[in-house]
C-alpha positions, 0 to 999 in steps of 0.5 A: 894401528901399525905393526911397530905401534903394537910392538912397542912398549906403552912405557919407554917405546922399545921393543916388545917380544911375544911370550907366554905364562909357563904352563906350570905357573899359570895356575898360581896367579890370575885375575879375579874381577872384584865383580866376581862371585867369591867363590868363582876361580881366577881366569888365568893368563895365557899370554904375555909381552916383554919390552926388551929395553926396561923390562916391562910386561904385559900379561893377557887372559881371554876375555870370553872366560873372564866375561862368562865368569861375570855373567854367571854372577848371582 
């Protein structure tokens, strides 16, 4: 995969800039598998892309933590 085909927005193609979820937000949203235990926390985002162009935004977690909380399911 090329350079520009990962920088490049899966909606209209422009260009993507690198970014991050604010240290003080990230502990008020995340994500939770419907796979999770009820009780379990949310993994929460650590990375996030932008498109400069429409404004499209893509947010990452690391996919360790979210497979350890699946795995420690009952």
């Amino acid at each position: 995969m090329s350079e520009n085909s990962v920088n490049a927005c899966p909606k209209c193609g422009g260009k993507m800039d690198d970014g991050r979820v604010p240290k003080g937000l990230n502990w008020f949203s995340g994500y939770k598998s419907t796979s999770q235990k009820h009780f379990s926390f949310e993994v929460n985002f650590e990375r996030a892309k932008a498109c400069l162009d429409c404004g499209y935004v893509e947010l990452y977690l690391d996919p360790k933590k979210l497979m350890s909380k699946l795995e420690s399911k009952e």
